[in-house]
C-alpha positions as CSV (number, residue, x, y, z in Angstrom):
1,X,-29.7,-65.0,11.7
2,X,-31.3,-63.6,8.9
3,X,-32.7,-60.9,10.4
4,X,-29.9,-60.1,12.2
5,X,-27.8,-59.7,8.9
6,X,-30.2,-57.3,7.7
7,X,-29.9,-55.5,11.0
8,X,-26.2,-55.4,10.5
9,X,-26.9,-54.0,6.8
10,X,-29.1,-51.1,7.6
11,X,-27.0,-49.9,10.2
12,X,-23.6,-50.3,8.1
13,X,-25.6,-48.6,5.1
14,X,-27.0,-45.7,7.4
15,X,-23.3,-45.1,8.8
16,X,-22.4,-44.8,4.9
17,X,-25.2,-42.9,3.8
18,X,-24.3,-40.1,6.8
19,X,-20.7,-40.3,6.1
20,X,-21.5,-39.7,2.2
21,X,-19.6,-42.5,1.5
22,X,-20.2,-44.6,-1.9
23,X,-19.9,-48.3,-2.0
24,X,-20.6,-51.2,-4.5
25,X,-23.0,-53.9,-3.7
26,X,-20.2,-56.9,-3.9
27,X,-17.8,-54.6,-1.3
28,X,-21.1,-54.2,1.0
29,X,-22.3,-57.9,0.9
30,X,-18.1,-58.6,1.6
31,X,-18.1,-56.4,4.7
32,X,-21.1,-58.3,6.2
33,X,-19.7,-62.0,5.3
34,X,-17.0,-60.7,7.6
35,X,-16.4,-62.0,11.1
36,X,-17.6,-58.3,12.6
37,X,-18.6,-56.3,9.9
38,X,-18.6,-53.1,11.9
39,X,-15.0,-53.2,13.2
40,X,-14.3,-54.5,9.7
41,X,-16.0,-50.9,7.6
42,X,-14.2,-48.9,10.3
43,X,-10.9,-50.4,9.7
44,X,-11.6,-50.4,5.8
45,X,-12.5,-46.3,6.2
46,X,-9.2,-45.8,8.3
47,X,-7.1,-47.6,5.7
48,X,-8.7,-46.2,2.6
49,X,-8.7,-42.8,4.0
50,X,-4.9,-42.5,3.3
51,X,-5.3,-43.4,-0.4
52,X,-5.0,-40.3,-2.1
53,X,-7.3,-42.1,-5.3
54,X,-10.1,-42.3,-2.4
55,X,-12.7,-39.7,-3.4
56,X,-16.0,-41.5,-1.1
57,X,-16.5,-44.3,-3.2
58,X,-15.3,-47.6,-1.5
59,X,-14.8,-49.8,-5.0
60,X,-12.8,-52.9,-5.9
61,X,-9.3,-51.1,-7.1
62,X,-9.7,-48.9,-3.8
63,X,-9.4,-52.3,-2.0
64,X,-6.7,-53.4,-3.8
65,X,-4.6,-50.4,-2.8
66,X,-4.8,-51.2,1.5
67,X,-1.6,-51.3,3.1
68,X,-2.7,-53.9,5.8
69,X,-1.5,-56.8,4.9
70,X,-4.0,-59.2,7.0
71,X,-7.2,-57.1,5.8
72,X,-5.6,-56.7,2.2
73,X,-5.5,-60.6,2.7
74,X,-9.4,-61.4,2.9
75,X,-10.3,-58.3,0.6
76,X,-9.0,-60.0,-2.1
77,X,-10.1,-62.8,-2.1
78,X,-11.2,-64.0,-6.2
79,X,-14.7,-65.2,-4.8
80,X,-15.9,-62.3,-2.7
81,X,-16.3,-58.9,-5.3
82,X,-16.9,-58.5,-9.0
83,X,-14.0,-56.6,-11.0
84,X,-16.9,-54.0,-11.9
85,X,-20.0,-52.4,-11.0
86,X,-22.3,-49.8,-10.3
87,X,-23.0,-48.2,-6.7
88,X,-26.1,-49.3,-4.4
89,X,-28.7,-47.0,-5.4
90,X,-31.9,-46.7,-3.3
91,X,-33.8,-49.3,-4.5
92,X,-31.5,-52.0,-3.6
93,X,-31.7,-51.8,0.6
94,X,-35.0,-53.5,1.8
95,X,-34.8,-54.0,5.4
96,X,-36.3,-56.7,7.6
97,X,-39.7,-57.7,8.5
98,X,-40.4,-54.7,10.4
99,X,-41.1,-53.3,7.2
100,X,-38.7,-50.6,7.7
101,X,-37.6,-49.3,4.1
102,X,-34.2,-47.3,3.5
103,X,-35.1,-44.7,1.4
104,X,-31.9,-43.2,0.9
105,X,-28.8,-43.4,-1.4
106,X,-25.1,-43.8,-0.8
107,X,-24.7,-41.4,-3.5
108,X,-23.3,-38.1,-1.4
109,X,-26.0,-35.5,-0.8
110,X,-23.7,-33.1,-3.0
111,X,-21.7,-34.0,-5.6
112,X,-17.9,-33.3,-5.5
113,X,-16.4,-31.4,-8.1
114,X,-12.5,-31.7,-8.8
115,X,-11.7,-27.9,-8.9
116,X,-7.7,-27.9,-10.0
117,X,-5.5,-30.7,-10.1
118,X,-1.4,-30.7,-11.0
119,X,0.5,-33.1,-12.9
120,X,3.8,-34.2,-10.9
121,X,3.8,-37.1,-12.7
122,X,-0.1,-37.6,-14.2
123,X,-0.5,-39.5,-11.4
124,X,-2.1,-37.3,-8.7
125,X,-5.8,-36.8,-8.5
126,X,-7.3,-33.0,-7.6
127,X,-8.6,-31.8,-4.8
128,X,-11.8,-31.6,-3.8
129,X,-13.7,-28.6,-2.6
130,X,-16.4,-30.1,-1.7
131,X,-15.5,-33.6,0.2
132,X,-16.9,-34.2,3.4
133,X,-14.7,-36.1,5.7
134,X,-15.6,-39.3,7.7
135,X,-14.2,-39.8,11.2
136,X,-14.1,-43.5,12.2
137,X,-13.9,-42.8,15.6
138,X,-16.7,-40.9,16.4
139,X,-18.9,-41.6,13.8
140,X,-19.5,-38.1,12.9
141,X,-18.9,-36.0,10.5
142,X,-15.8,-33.2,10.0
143,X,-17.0,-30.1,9.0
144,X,-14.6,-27.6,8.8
145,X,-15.7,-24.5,10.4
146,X,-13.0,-22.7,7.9
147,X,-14.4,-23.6,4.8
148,X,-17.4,-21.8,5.7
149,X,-15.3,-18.6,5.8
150,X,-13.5,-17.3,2.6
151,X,-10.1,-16.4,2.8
152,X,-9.0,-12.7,4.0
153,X,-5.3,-11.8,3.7
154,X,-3.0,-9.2,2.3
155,X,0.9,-9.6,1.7
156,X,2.0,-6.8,3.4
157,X,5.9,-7.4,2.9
158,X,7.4,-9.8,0.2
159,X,10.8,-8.9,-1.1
160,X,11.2,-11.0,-4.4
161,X,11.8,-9.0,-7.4
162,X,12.8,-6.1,-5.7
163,X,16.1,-7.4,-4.2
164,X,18.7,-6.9,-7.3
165,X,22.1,-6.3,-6.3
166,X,25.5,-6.2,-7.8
167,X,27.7,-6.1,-4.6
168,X,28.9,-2.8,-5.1
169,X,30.6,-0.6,-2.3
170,X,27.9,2.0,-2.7
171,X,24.9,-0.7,-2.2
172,X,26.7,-1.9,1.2
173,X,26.8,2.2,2.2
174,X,23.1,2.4,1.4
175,X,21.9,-0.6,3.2
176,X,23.5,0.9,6.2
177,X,22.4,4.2,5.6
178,X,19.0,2.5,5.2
179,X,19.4,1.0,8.5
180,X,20.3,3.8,10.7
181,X,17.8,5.9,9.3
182,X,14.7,3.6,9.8
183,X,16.0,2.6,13.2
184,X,16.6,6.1,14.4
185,X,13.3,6.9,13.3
186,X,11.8,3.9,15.3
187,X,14.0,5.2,18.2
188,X,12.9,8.8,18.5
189,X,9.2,7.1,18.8
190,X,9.7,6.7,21.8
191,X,8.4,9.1,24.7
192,X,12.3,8.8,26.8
193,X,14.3,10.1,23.6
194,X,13.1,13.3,22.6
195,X,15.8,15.6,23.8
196,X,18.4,13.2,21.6
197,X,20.7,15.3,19.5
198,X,23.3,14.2,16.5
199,X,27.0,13.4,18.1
200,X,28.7,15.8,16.2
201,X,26.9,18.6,18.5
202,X,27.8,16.7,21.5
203,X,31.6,16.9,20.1
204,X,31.7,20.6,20.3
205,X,30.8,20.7,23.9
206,X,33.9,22.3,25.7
207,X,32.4,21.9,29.0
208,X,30.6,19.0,31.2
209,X,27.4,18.7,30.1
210,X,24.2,16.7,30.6
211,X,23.4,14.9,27.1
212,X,21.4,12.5,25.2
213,X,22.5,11.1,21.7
214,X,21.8,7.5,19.4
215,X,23.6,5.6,17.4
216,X,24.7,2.3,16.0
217,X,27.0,0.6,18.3
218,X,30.7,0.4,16.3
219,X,32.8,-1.6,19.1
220,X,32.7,-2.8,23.1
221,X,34.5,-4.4,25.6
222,X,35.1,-4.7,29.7
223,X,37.6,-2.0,30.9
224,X,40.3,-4.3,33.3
225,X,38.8,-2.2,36.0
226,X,35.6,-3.9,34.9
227,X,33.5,-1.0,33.6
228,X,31.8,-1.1,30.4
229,X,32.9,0.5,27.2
230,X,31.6,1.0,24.1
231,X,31.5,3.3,20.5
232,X,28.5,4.3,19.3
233,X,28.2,6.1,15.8
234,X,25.6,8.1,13.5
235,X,25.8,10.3,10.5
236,X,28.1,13.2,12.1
237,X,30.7,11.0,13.9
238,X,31.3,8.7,16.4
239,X,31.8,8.7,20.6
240,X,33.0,7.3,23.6
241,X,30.9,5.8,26.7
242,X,31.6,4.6,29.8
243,X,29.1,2.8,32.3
244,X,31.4,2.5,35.9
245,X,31.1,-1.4,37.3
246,X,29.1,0.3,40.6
247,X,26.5,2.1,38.6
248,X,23.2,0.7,41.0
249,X,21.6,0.4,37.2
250,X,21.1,-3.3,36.8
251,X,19.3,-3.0,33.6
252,X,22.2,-1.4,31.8
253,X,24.6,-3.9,32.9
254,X,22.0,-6.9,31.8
255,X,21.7,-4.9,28.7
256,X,25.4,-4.3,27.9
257,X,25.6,-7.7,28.6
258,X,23.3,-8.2,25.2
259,X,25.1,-6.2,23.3
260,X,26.1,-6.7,19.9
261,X,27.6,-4.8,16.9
262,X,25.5,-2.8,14.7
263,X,22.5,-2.6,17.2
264,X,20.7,0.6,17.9
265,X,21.4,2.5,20.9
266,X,19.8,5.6,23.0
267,X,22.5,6.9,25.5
268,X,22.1,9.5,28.3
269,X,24.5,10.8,30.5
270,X,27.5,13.3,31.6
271,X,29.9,14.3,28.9
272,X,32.9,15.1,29.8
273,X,35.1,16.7,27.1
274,X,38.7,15.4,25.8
275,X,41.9,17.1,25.7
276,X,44.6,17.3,23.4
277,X,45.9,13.5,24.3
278,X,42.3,12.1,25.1
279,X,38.4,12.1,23.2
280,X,35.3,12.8,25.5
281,X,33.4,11.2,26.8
282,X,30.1,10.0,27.9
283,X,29.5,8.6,31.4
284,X,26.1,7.1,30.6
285,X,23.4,7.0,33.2
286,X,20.7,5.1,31.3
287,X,20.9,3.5,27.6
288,X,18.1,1.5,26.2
289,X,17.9,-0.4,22.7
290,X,14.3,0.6,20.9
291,X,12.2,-2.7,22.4
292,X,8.4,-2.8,21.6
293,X,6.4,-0.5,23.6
294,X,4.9,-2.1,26.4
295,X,1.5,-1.1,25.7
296,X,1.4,-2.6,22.6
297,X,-1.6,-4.1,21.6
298,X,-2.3,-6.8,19.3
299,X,-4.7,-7.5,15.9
300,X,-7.3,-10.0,16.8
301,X,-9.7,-11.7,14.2
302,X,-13.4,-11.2,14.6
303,X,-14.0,-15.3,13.1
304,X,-13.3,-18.1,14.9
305,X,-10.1,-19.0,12.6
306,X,-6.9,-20.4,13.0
307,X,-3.4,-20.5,11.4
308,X,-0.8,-23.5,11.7
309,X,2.9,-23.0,11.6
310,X,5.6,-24.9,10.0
311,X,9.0,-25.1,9.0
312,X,11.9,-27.0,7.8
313,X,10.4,-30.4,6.4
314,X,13.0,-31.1,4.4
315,X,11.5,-33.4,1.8
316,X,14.1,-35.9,0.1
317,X,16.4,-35.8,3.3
318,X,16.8,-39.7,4.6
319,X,15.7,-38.2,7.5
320,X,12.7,-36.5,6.5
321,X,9.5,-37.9,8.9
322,X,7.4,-39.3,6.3
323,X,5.1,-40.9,8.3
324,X,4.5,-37.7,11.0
325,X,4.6,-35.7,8.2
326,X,1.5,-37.7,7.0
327,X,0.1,-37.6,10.0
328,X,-0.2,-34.1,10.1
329,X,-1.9,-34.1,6.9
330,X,-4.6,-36.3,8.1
331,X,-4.9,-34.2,11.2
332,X,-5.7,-31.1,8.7
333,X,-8.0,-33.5,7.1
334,X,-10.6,-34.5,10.3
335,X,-9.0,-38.3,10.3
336,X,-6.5,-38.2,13.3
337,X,-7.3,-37.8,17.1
338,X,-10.2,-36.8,19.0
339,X,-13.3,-34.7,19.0
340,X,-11.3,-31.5,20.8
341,X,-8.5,-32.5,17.7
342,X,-11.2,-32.1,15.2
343,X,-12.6,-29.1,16.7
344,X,-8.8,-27.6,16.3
345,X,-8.4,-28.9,13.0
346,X,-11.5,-27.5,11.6
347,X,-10.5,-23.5,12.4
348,X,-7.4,-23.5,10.6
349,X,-8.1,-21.4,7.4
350,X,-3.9,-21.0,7.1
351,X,-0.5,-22.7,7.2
352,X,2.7,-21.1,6.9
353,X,5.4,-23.1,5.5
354,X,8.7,-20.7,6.4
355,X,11.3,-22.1,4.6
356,X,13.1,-25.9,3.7
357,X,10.2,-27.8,2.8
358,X,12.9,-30.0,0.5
359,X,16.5,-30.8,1.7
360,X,17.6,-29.4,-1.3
361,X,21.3,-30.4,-3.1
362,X,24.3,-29.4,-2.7
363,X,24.1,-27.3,1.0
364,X,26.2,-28.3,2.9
365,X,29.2,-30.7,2.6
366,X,28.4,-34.6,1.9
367,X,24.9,-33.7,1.7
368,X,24.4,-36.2,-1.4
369,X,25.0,-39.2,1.7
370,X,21.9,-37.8,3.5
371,X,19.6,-37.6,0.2
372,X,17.1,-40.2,-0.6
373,X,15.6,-37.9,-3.7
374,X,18.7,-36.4,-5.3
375,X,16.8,-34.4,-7.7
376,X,15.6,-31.0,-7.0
377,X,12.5,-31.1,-9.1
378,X,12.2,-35.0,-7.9
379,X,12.1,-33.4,-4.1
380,X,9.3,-30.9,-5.0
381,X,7.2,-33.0,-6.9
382,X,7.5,-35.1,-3.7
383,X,6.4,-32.0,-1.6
384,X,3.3,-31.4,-4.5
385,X,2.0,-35.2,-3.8
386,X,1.9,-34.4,0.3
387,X,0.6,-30.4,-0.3
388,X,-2.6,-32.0,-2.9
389,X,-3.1,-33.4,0.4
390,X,-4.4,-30.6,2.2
391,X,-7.8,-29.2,2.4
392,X,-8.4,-26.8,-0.5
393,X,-10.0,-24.6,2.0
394,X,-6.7,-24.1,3.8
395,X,-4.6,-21.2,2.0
396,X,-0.5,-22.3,2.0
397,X,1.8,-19.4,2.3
398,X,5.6,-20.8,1.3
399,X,8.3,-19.0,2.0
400,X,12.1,-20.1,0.6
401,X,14.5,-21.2,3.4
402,X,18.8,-21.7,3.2
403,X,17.9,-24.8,1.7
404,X,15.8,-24.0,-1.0
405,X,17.3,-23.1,-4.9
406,X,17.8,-19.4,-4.6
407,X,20.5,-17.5,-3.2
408,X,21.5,-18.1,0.2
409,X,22.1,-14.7,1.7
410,X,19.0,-12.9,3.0
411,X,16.5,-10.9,1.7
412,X,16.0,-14.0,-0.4
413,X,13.2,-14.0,-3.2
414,X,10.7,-16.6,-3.6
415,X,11.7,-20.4,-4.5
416,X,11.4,-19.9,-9.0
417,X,8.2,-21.4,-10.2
418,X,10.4,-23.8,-13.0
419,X,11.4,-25.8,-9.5
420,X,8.0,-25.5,-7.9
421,X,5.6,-25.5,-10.5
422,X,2.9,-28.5,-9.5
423,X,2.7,-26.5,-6.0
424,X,1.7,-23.2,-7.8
425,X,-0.8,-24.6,-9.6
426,X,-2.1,-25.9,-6.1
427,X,-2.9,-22.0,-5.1
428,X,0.4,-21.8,-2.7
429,X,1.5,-18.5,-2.2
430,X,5.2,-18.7,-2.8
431,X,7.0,-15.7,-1.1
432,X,11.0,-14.6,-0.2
433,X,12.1,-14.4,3.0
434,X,11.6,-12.4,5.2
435,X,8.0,-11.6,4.2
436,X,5.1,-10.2,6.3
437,X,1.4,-11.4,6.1
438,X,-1.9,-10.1,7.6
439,X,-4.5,-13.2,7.9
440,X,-8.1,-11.8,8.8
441,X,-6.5,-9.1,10.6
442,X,-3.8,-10.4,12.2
443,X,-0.4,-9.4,11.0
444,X,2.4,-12.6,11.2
445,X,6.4,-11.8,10.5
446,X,7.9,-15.0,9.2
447,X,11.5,-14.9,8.6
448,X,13.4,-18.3,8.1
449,X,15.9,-17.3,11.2
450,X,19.3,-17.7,10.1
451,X,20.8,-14.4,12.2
452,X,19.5,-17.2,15.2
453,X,22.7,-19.1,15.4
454,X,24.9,-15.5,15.1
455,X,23.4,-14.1,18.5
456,X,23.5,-17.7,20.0
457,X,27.3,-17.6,19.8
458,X,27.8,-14.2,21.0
459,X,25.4,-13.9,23.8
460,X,26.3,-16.1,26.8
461,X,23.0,-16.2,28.1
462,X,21.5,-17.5,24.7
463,X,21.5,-21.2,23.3
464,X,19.8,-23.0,20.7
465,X,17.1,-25.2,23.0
466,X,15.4,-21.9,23.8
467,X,14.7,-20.0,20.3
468,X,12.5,-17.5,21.5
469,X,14.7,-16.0,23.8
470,X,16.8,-14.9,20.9
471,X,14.1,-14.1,19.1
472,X,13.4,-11.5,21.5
473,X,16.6,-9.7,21.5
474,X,15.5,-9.4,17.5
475,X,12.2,-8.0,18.6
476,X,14.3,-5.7,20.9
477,X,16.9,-4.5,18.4
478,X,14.3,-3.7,15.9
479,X,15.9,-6.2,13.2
480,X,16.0,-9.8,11.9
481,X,20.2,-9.7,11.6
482,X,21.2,-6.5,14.0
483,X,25.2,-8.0,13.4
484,X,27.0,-7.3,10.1
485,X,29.9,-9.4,9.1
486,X,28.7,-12.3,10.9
487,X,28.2,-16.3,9.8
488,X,24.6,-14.9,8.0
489,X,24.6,-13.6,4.7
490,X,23.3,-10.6,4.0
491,X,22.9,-9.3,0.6
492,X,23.9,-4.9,0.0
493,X,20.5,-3.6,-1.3
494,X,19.6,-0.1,-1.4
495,X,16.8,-1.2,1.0
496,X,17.2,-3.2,4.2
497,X,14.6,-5.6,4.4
498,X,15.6,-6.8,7.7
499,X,14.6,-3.6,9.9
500,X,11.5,-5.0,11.8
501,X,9.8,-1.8,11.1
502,X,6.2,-2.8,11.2
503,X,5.3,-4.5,15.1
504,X,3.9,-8.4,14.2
505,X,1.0,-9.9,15.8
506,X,2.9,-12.9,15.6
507,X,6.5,-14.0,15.3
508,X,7.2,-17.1,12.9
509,X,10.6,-18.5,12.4
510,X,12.6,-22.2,12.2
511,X,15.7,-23.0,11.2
512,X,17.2,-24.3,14.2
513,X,14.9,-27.8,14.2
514,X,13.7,-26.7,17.7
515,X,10.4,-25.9,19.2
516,X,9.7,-22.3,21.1
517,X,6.5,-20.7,22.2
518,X,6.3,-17.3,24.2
519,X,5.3,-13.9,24.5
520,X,7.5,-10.9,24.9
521,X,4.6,-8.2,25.4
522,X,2.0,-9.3,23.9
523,X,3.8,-10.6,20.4
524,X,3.0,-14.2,20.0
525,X,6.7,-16.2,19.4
526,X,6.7,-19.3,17.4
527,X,9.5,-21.3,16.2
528,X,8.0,-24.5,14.7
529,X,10.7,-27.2,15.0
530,X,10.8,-29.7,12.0
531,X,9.8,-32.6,10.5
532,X,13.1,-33.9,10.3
533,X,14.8,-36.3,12.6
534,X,18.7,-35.7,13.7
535,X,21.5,-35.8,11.2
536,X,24.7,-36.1,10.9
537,X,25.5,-32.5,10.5
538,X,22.9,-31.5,13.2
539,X,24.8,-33.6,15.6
540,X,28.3,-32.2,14.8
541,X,26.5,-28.8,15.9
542,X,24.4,-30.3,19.2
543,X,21.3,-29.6,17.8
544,X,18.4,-32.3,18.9
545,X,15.5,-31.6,16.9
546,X,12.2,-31.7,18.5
547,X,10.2,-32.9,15.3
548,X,6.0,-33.1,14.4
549,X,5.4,-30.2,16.7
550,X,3.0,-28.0,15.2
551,X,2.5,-24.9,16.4
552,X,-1.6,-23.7,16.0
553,X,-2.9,-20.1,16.6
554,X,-6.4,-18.8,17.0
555,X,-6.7,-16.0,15.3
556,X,-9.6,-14.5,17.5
557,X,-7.7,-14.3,20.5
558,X,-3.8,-15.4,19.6
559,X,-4.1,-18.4,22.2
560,X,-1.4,-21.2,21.0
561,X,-1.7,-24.9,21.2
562,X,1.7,-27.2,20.4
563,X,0.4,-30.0,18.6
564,X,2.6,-33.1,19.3
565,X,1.5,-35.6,15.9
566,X,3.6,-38.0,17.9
567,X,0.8,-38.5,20.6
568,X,-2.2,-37.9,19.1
569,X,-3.8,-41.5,19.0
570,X,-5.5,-43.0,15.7
């Protein structure tokens, strides 16, 4: 029995010693008086490696803070470990008769250094940017492949502090004329539109003539002999067109069938002039919005990195998902799933956080019913305690949704560091919304998605449980909120923000609590769901959320995995 024991001891203490994991000699004599000592340390890692105090030394007061009740139960028992001591140093581990010597100590090969800590309360301990992370399943080590890279990335588009606005007639007439001359420019790039003139020329046609002309589409409806009509505009004026109900074009029809105020449209055709009692007008024979062209090609990383994607956590709600939530965090931290989740977990260098990581106050109507954190800077120093979490080698970009404390209508700047404070001092980058990033290479678009819910109510063919089908009619139209006037806010600045100007490797938005993944040639759609269960308000709407969903992306080829927390096992 004897030698047994001391079997059991040098292979508990060699697990320890390759895990880097500190332990006093009382906790390590405990372990083994234990019915299976083994099964006992790996249960006593699992527990402890939730315990944000934990830093690889398995003490006493670590103990003292397990959740499990049954284990918590025989830890603490007043016989079995001293209140204080130091750690087993080399000299203490003589195995059997064999006259095998451990000549090793549980002190970590490399000592952790805390690099920058926060204060949400004096309570939270820093991270480390060192720690090496046990995984009791496999008895290995996590090693993140990202932390051997440094960071690369670039803000390429961020529009806080350049957003001021008084509301002023002449701001709304400059965002529009903002507008129609960046999407006329992204028009005429393509190869099909060169012969385009203004509409004013077209006008002073006083014959039948073959033309070509874009604009900004001012109204539309179904003629009660079931053609198509519509009013496009641009700088010089405004004009009629017609598409007859047995044109053989089923394109145009699907398109017209998109169409939607204030989108940007290239129309060819027959113009017929108007008479004294009647405008012209143009009998159209092809019209197209301005799309991406379909031989785009996408950034790609040369490193074997990854970015995660998230959205609309909503920290301080009742229904916030605590517990997937924290899940997820121990995914990013090597302690949840498999060896293929490890492998995933250890590439991603990035996470985007686009918009309502708190619930906020005051939102929507009643909200105060759904809160269980009431308190704005209560909510965030919530969000700080989960975000300390994270790997230090993962860089946070955070971008403000509807329900964070700025303004609601979009562009929106960054969420003010007096509300967020403990989470700057993490290193998150706090940006406004929409903002535009390029992470070793690869250029991502993540706007919160508001303008979502517009086009869902005025395109038949859209709805909420498929998000990336309208986000490719915003791809199409060139911009994040193509309708004016609409249930989204959207603030007059001299500059419109929204114009989609720049072609994304990668399409991030949320909102709408639901999951979507596609491609619409060769741009990568993502919007990442929640981590949020169903509410009051969503219901009155219809909306099922489809929470701990995380959408992943490799870099290095722009291949997509949707990580469900829910079924990853312990």
């Amino acid at each position: 029995m004897k030698d047994d024991k001391l079997d059991q001891k040098y292979l508990i203490v060699q697990k320890l010693i390759n895990s880097e994991i500190n332990i006093t000699p009382s906790v390590l004599e405990m372990i083994l008086n234990m019915d299976n000592p083994h099964q006992s340390l790996e249960l006593i890692i699992r527990e402890i490696s939730f315990i944000p105090q934990f830093h690889s030394h398995i003490t006493p007061e670590i103990l003292k803070k397990i959740s499990n009740q049954e284990l918590h139960r025989i830890l603490l028992k007043k016989d079995q470990i001293s209140p204080r001591e130091g750690f087993i140093s080399k000299n203490d581990l003589k195995i059997n008769e064999k006259e095998r010597t451990l000549k090793a100590s549980i002190e970590p090969k490399s000592k952790l250094k805390n690099q920058k800590g926060f204060s949400a309360s004096n309570s939270l301990k820093s991270k480390e940017t060192s720690r090496i992370y046990e995984t009791t399943k496999s008895h290995s080590l996590f090693r993140p492949i990202a932390k051997e890279y440094d960071s690369d990335y670039k803000i390429l588009k961020d529009p806080t502090g350049k957003i001021y606005t008084n509301g002023d007639y002449d701001e709304f007439y400059n965002m529009t004329l903002d507008k129609f001359r960046n999407l006329n420019k992204l028009m005429r790039k393509r190869p099909d539109v060169l012969s385009a003139t203004n509409i004013n020329n077209i006008l002073r046609l006083s014959s039948s003539s073959d033309v070509s002309t874009i604009g900004l589409v001012k109204n539309f409806r179904q003629t009660k002999n079931q053609n198509f009509f519509f009013e496009i505009e641009d700088l010089t004026g405004s004009i009629n067109v017609l598409i007859r109900k047995d044109s053989e074009n089923q394109t145009i029809h699907n398109l017209f069938n998109h169409l939607v105020y204030d989108q940007m449209l290239y129309v060819q055709g027959t113009y017929n002039p108007g008479d004294s009692r009647n405008r012209g007008i143009i009998f159209a024979d092809y019209i197209t919005k301005i799309d991406i062209p379909t031989d785009y090609q996408p950034n790609n990383s040369d490193v074997p990195l990854s970015i995660a994607l998230i959205s609309d956590t909503h920290i301080g709600s009742k229904e916030f998902e605590e517990k997937l939530f924290s899940r997820f965090i121990s995914f990013l931290n090597g302690k949840l799933g498999n060896a293929k989740h490890r492998e995933m977990a250890s590439k991603i260098k990035y996470l985007v956080i686009n918009g309502d990581l708190v619930d906020g106050i005051g939102v929507y109507p009643n909200q105060e019913k759904d809160l269980n954190i009431s308190d704005i800077y209560k909510q965030y120093e919530k969000a700080s305690e989960f975000i300390a979490q994270i790997p230090e080698h993962i860089k946070i970009f955070y971008t403000a949704g509807n329900h964070e404390p700025v303004r609601n209508a979009i562009p929106r700047p960054a969420v003010p560091k007096k509300y967020c404070e403990d989470i700057f001092d993490l290193g998150v980058i706090c940006l406004g919304n929409p903002s535009y990033i390029q992470t070793h290479n690869v250029n991502t678009l993540i706007y919160h998605g508001e303008s979502i819910h517009d086009l869902n109510m005025l395109i038949h063919d859209f709805n909420i449980n498929e998000p990336t089908e309208t986000m490719k009619e915003l791809l199409i139209s060139r911009h994040l909120a193509p309708v004016f006037g609409e249930k989204t806010q959207i603030a007059p600045t001299d500059k419109d923000w929204l114009v989609i100007d720049k072609i994304p490797d990668i399409f991030h938005t949320g909102h709408v609590h639901i999951n979507g993944f596609d491609r619409y040639r060769h741009v990568s759609l993502v919007n990442s769901g929640c981590f949020q269960a169903q509410t009051d308000f969503m219901r009155s709407f219809g909306i099922i959320p489809t929470p701990g969903i995380v959408p992943i992306i490799e870099l290095d080829n722009l291949r997509f995995y949707p990580l469900d927390i829910k079924t990853i096992l312990n």
